[in-house]
C-alpha positions as CSV (number, residue, x, y, z in Angstrom):
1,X,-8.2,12.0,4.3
2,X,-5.5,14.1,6.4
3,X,-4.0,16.7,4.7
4,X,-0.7,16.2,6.0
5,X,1.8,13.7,7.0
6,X,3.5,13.4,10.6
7,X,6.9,12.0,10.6
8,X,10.1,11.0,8.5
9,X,10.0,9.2,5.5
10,X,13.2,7.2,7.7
11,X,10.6,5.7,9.7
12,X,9.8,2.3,9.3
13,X,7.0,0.5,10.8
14,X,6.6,-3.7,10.5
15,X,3.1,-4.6,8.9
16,X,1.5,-7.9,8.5
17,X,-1.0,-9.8,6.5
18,X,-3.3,-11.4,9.0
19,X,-3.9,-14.5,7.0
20,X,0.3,-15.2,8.2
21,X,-0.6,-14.0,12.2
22,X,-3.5,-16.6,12.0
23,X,-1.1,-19.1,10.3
24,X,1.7,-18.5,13.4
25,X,-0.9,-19.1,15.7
26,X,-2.2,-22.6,14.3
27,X,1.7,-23.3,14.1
28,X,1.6,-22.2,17.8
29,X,-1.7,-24.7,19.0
30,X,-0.1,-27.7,16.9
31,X,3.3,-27.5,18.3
32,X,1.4,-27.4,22.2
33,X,-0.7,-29.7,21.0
34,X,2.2,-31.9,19.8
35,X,3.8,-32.1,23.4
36,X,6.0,-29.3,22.5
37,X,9.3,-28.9,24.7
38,X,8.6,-27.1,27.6
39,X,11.0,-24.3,26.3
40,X,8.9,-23.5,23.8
41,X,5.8,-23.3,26.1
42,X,5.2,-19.4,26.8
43,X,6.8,-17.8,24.4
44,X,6.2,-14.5,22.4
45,X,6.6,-14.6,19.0
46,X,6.5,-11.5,16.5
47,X,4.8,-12.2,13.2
48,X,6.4,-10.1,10.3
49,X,5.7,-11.3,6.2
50,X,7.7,-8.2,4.6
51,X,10.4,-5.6,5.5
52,X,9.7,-2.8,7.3
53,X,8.4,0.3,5.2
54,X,7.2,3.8,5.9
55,X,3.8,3.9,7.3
56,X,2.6,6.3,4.4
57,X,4.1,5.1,2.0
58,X,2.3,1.3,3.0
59,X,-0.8,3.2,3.5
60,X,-0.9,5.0,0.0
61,X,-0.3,1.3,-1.9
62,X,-3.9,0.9,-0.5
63,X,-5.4,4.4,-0.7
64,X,-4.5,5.4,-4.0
65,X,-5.9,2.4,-5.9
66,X,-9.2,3.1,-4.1
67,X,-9.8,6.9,-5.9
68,X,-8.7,8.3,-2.6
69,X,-6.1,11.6,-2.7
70,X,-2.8,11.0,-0.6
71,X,-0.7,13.8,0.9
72,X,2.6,14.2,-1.1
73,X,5.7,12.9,0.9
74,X,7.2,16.2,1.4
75,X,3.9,17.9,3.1
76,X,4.5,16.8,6.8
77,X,4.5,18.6,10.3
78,X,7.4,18.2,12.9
79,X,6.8,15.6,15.1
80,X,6.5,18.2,18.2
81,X,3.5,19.6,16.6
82,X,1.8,16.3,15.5
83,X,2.1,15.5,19.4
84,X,0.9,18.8,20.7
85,X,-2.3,18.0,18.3
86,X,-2.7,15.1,20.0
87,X,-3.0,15.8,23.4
88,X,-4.8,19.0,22.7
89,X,-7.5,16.7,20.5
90,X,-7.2,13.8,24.0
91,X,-7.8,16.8,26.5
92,X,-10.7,18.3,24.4
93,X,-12.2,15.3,24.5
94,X,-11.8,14.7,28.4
95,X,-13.0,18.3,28.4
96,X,-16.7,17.5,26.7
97,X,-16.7,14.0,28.2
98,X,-19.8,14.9,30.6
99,X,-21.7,16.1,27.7
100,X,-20.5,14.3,24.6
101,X,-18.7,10.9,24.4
102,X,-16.1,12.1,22.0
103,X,-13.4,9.1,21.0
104,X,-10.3,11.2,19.3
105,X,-8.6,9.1,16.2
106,X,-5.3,11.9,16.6
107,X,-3.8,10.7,20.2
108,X,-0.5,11.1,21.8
109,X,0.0,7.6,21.3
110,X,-1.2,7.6,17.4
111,X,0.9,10.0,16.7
112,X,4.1,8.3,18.9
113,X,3.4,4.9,16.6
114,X,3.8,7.0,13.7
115,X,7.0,8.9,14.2
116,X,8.9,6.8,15.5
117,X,10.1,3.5,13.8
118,X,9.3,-0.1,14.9
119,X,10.9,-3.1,13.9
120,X,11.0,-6.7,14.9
121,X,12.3,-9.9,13.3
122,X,10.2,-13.3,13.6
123,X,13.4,-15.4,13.3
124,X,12.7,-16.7,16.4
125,X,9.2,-18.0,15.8
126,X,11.1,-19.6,12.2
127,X,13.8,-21.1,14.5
128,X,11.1,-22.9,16.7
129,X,8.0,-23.3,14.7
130,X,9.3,-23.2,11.5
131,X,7.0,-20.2,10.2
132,X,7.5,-18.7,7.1
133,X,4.9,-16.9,5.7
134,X,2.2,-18.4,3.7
135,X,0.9,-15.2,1.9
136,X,3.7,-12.9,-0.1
137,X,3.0,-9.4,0.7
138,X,2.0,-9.5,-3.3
139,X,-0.5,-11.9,-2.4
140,X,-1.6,-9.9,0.9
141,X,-2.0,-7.0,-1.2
142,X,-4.4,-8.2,-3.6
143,X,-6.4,-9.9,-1.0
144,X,-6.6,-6.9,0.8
145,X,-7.6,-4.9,-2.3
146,X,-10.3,-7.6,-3.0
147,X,-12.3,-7.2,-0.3
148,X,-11.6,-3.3,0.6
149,X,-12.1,-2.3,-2.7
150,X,-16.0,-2.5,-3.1
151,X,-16.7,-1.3,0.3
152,X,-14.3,1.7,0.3
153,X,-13.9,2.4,-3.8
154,X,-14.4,6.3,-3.9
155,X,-17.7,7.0,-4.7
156,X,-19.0,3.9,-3.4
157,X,-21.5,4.2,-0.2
158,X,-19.0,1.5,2.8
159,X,-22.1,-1.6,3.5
């Protein structure tokens, strides 16, 4: 587990329970299916079920429960350093490339995703599909937790 955090605890980032994506998407089929109006037809929708929260602090609901330590909050590195890490961990591993195929989990763009925030509203998929979410992030927690938890529980070998 990383020993430090990257960002603000101001940054937000919009999660979502997969069990509501798959549930926009069957809204999606049956409306096409359904001779939807052709305003509809092409649309992007974002998917949200809960309000934005700090990456870390959405992570650690998760980690924690599992036996796993969490950096404290107030252990981070600036930004600017986060991002010089990753593009010194991408080049290293375009540097090796001929000799090792090295895939680096701290990127540029990892580390962009997570200090910065990112929001988005799925009004617009309520308004024409009439999605709200079937799963409360209460219920997307524990269903999460019930199948992570004997795979990943500290201690535990992941099958």
């Amino acid at each position: 587990m990383a020993e430090w955090l990257s960002g603000s605890a101001d940054t937000v980032f919009e999660h979502v329970y997969v069990g509501n994506v798959a549930y926009a998407h069957a809204l999606a089929t049956f409306a096409m299916l359904e001779d939807a109006p052709p305003a509809l037809l092409g649309n992007k929708y974002f998917v949200t079920d809960q309000p934005a929260d700090n990456f870390f602090e959405f992570m650690r609901k998760f980690v924690e429960p599992l036996g796993y330590d969490f950096p404290p909050s107030s252990r981070t590195i600036p930004a600017w350093a986060a991002l010089l890490a990753g593009r010194a961990s991408e080049r290293f591993a375009k540097l090796v490339q001929p000799v090792w195929k090295l895939r680096p989990t701290l990127t540029k763009s990892s580390v962009t995703v997570l200090v910065n925030s990112i929001s988005v509203k799925s009004t617009r998929l309520a308004d024409d599909l009439g999605y709200e979410p079937r799963f409360t992030p209460e219920e997307a927690f524990d269903r999460v937790m019930t199948y992570y938890a004997p795979r990943f529980q500290k201690g535990r070998a992941a099958s």
